[in-house]
C-alpha positions in Angstrom: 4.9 -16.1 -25.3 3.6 -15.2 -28.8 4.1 -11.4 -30.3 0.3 -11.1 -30.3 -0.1 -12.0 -27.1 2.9 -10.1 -25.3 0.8 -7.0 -26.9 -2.4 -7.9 -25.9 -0.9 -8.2 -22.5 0.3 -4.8 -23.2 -2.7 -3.2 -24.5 -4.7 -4.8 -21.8 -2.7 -3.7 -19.0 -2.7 0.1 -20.6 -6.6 -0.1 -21.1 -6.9 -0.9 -17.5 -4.7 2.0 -16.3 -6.7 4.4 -18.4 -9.7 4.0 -16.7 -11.3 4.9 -13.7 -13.0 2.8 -11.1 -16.2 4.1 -11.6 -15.8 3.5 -15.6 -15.3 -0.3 -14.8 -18.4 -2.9 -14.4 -18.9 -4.0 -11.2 -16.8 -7.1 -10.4 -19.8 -9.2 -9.5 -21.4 -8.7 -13.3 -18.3 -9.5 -14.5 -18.7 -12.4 -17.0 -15.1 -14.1 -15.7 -15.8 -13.0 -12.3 -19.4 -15.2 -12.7 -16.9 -18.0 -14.0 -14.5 -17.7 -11.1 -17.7 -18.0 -8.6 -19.3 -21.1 -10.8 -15.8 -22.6 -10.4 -15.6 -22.2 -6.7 -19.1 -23.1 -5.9 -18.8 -26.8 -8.4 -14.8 -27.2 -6.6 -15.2 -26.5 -3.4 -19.4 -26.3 -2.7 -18.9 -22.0 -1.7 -22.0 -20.2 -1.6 -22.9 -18.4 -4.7 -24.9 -16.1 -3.6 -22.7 -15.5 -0.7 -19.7 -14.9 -2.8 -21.9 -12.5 -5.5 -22.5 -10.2 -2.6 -19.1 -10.5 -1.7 -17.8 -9.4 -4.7 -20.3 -6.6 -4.7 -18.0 -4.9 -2.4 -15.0 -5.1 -4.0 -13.1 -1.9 -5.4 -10.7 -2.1 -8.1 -7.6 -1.0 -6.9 -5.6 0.8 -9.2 -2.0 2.0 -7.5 -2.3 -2.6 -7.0 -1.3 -2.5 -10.7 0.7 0.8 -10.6 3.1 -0.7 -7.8 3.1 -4.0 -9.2 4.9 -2.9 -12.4 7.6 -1.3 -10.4 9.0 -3.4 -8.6 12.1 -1.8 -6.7 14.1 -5.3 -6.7 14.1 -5.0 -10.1 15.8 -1.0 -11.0 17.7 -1.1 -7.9 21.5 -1.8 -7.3 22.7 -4.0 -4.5 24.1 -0.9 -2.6 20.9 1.0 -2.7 18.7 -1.8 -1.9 20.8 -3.0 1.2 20.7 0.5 2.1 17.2 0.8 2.2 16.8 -2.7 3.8 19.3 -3.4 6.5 19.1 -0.1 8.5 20.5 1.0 12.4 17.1 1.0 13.0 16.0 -2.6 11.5 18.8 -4.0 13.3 17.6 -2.0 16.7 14.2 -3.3 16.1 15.4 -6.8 15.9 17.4 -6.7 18.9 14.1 -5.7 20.7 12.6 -8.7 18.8 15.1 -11.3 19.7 15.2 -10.4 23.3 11.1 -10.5 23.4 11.0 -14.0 21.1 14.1 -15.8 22.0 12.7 -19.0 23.4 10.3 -19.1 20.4 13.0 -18.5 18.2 15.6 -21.3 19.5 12.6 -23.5 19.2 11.5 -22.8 15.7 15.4 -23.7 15.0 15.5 -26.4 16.8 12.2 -28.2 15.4 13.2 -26.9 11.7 16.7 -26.6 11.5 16.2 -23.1 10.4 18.7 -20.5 12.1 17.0 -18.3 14.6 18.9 -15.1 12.8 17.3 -16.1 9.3 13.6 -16.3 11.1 14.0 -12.8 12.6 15.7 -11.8 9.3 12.7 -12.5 7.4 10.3 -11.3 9.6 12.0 -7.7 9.6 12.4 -7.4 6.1 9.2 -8.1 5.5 7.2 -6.1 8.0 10.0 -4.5 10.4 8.3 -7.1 13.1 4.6 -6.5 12.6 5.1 -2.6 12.0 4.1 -2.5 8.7 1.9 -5.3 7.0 0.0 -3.9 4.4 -2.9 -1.6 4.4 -5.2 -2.5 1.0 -7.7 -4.8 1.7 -6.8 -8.4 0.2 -9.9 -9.1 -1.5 -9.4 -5.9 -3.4 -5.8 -6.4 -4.3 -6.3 -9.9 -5.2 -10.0 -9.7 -7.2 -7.6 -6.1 -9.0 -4.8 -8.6 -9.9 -7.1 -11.4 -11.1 -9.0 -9.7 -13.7 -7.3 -6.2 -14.3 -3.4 -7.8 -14.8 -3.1 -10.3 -17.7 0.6 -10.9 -17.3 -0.1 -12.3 -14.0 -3.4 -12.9 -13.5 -3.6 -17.0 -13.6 -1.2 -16.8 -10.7 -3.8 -14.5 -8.2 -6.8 -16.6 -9.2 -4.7 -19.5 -7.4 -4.4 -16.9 -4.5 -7.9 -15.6 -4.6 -9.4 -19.3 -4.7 -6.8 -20.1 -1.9 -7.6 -16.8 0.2 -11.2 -17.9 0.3 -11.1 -21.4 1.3 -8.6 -20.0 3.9 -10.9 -17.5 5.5 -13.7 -19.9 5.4 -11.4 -22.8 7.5 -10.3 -20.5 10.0 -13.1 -18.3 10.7 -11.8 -15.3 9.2 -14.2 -12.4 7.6 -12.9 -11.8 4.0 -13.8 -8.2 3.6 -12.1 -7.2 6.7 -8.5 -8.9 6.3 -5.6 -6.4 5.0 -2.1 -7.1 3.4 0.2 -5.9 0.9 -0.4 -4.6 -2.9 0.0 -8.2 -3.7 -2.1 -10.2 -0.9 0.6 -10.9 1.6 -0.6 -11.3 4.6 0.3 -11.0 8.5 3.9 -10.5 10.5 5.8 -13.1 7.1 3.8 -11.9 4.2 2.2 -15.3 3.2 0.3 -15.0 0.4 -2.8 -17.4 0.9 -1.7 -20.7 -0.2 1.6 -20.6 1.9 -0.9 -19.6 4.8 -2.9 -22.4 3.7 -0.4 -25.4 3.4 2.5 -23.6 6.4 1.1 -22.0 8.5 1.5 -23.2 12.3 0.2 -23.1 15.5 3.8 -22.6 17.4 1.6 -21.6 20.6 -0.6 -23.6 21.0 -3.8 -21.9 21.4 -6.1 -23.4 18.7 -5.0 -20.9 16.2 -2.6 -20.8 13.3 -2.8 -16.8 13.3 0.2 -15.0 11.6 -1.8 -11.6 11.1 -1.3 -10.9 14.4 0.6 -13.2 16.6 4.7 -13.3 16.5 5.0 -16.4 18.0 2.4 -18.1 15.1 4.3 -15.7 12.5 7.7 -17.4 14.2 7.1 -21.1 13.6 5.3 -20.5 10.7 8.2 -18.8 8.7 10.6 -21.7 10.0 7.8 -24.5 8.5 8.0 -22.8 5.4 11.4 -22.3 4.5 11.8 -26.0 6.3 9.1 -27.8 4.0 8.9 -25.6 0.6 12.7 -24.3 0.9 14.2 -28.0 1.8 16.5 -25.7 4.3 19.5 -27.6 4.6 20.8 -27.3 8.6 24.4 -26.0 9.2 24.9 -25.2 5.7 25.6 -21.2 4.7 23.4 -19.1 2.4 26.0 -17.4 0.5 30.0 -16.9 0.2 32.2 -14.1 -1.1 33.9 -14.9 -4.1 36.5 -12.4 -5.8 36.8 -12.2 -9.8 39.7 -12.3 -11.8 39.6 -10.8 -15.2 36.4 -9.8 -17.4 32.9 -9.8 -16.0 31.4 -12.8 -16.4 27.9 -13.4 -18.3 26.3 -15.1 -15.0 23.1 -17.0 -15.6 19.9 -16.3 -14.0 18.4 -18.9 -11.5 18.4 -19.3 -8.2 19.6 -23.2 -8.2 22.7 -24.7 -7.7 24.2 -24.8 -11.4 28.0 -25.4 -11.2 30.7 -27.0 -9.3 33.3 -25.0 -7.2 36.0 -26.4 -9.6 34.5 -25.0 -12.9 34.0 -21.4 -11.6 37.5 -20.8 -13.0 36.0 -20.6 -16.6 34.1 -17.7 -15.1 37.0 -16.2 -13.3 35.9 -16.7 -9.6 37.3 -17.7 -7.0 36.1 -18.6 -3.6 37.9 -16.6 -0.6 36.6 -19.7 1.5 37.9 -23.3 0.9 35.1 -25.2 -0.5 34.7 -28.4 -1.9 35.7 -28.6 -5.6 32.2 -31.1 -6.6 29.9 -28.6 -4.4 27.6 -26.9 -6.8 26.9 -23.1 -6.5 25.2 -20.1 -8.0 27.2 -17.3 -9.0 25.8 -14.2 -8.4 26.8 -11.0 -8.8 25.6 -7.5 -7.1 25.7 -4.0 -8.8 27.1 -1.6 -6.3 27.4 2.2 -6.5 31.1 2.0 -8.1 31.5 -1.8 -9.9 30.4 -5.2 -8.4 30.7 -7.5 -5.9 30.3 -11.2 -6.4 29.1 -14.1 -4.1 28.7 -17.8 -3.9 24.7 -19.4 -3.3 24.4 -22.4 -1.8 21.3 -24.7 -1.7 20.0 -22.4 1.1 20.1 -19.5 -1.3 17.9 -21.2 -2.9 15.5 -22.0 0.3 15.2 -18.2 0.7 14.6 -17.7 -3.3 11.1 -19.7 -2.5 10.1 -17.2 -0.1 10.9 -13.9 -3.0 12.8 -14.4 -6.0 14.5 -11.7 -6.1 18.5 -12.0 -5.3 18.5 -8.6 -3.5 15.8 -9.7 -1.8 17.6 -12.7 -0.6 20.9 -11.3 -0.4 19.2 -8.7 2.4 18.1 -11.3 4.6 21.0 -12.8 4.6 23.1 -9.8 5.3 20.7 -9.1 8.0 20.8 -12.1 9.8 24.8 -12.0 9.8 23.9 -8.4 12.0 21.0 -10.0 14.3 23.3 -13.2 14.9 25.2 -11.6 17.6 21.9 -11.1 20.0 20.9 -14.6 19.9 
């Protein structure tokens, strides 16, 4: 990105914050927000006077942009994070979870070849099982991040284009749904295109619904880290890996970049035997007093396309290792 435009970004961003809500024009007079409805109503046929009045109700959500630039996966250290995310009382939760969704769960693995333990994982990171999925409305959060957060905002018209067309296929009332500051919705935190294009049926009922049903939210993970992850069966997430020497300059991906035998040059080692062609990513974690370093194999990756964030990933892998044992 240009100079200019990293400022403008900047200055944008700041101009936004600095106002109120009542200081901003109403979305629907909005001359991009008229754009964004042309667009839908030429693409896709929506209503435009439907969607004006829609729009009339939304509220600019300020603490949406607030929370958005700060990020916890990206100030904390590994020891903190896990800390906070793999709790006695996660891992209490989901033993209560397993033992109520077992037979869905040993299906989901056996259609997808997704481990039951990395399902339930994800599913309690994200919304400690349904507890917590996100109070902000998502036409506010999303209509907020399209036009009030430049650095981002081409991304969230995608997911405000795909939240509509996904309300209007399954019979869903926009202005009532609810997720995260970013849109996520329902027991996995799909934003509306994964809901969209993964999203399953697992019960059988006529309805792909992961706001509210754990067997739906169940299958549907599995689909999605089957399909979008290309989850590799039988194959780990991540190994420990000890260092010998300097700390490594590591670089920063979440795909497979180098082969077990070159990790010398870094000075890693695996504490597992591996095979000397496999390709890994080396990662290293910041703990209260040094680091730690692991090994990410292609199913690192598979989880990377859920949240890229390694912490993130690292988490539900570190929780499934603790649910593993009740399945």
């Amino acid at each position: 990105m240009k100079f200019t435009s990293i400022i403008t970004a900047i200055l944008s961003t700041f101009l936004v914050l600095s106002v109120t809500a009542d200081e901003l024009p109403a979305y629907q007079d909005r001359p991009e927000v008229i754009e964004f409805i042309e667009m839908m109503n030429s693409k896709h046929g929506s209503d435009k006077e439907a969607l004006k009045k829609l729009f009339s109700s939304v509220i600019f959500q300020e603490k949406v942009i607030r929370v958005m630039n700060r990020q916890p996966e990206g100030t904390m250290t590994w020891s903190k994070y896990k800390a906070m995310m793999v709790t006695h009382e996660r891992v209490d939760s989901g033993k209560k979870f397993i033992h109520a969704y077992k037979q869905d769960l040993r299906r989901a693995e056996d259609i997808y070849g997704v481990p039951a333990e990395i399902i339930a994982s994800i599913i309690g990171i994200e919304t400690k099982y349904g507890r917590i999925t996100g109070n902000v409305r998502v036409l506010d959060s999303l209509t907020t991040l399209s036009f009030d957060y430049p650095r981002r905002s081409k991304f969230f018209k995608i997911q405000l284009e795909e939240f509509l067309l996904l309300t209007h296929e399954e019979g869903l009332d926009p202005s009532k749904i609810k997720g995260s500051i970013a849109g996520a919705m329902g027991l996995g935190q799909f934003m509306p295109d994964s809901y969209r294009n993964y999203a399953v049926d697992f019960d059988f009922d006529g309805k792909r619904d992961i706001l509210n049903n754990p067997v739906d939210a169940i299958g549907s993970v599995a689909n999605f880290l089957n399909k979008k992850g290309k989850w590799e069966p039988n194959t780990e997430v991540a190994l420990k890996a000890n260092l010998k020497g300097d700390r490594p300059k590591l670089k920063s991906t979440f795909k497979p970049y180098i082969t077990v035998s070159e990790l010398n040059t870094l000075g890693l080692r695996p504490v597992d035997n591996l095979q000397s062609q496999l390709r890994v990513i080396p990662i290293e974690l910041e703990m209260q007093e040094g680091y730690e370093y692991w090994l990410g194999l292609k199913n690192y990756q598979a989880i990377s396309r859920y949240n890229r964030s390694k912490l993130y990933i690292m988490a539900v892998f570190e929780f499934s290792e603790s649910l593993a044992e009740f399945l």
